[in-house]
C-alpha positions, 0 to 999 in steps of 0.5 A: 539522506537515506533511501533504505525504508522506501526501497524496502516499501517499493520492494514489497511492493514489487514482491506484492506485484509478483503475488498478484502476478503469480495467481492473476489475482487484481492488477494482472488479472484483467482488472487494472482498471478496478484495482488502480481505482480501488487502491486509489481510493484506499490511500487517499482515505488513508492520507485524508486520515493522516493529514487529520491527524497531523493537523490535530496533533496526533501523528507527528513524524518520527526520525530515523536514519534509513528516511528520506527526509522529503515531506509531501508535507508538514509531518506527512513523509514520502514513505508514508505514501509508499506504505499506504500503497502497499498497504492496500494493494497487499490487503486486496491481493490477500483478500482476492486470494483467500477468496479465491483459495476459500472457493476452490475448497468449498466447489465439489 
């Protein structure tokens, strides 16, 4: 068992975390609530579409040596759950900071 692609997620993550952090951007800046309910939102219409594909035969598991083999569920590994984390979380904390960057260059 290997633990190396799930550490290389939750790393970054925590290097997301950081960002976020950095520019008090979704989680630090003063909308945990939002950001845990968004990001929450986001991975479980990632894992209903995961588990659609699964039960219609499109996504399958691949192996590979740096996985875990823990499943949450048939073909639907742990790590999946970590990508779709930072998946989402990623794309808010770079959508927050463009947004952010994009109205400071237009302000006179």
């Amino acid at each position: 068992m290997s633990f190396l692609y799930g550490a290389a997620l939750l790393f970054a993550i925590a290097g997301t975390g950081l960002l976020d952090f950095r520019h008090s951007l979704a989680l630090f800046g003063g909308a945990a609530g939002r950001t845990t309910v968004i990001v929450g939102v986001a991975v479980a219409f990632f894992l209903a579409w995961d588990v659609a594909g699964i039960a219609t035969g499109v996504f399958f598991r691949g192996g590979g040596p740096w996985m875990t083999g823990i499943l949450l569920g048939p073909e639907l590994p742990l790590e999946e759950l970590f990508f779709l984390v930072l998946l989402s979380y990623s794309t808010l904390v770079s959508y927050l900071l463009a947004t952010r960057a994009l109205s400071r260059r237009s302000a006179p």
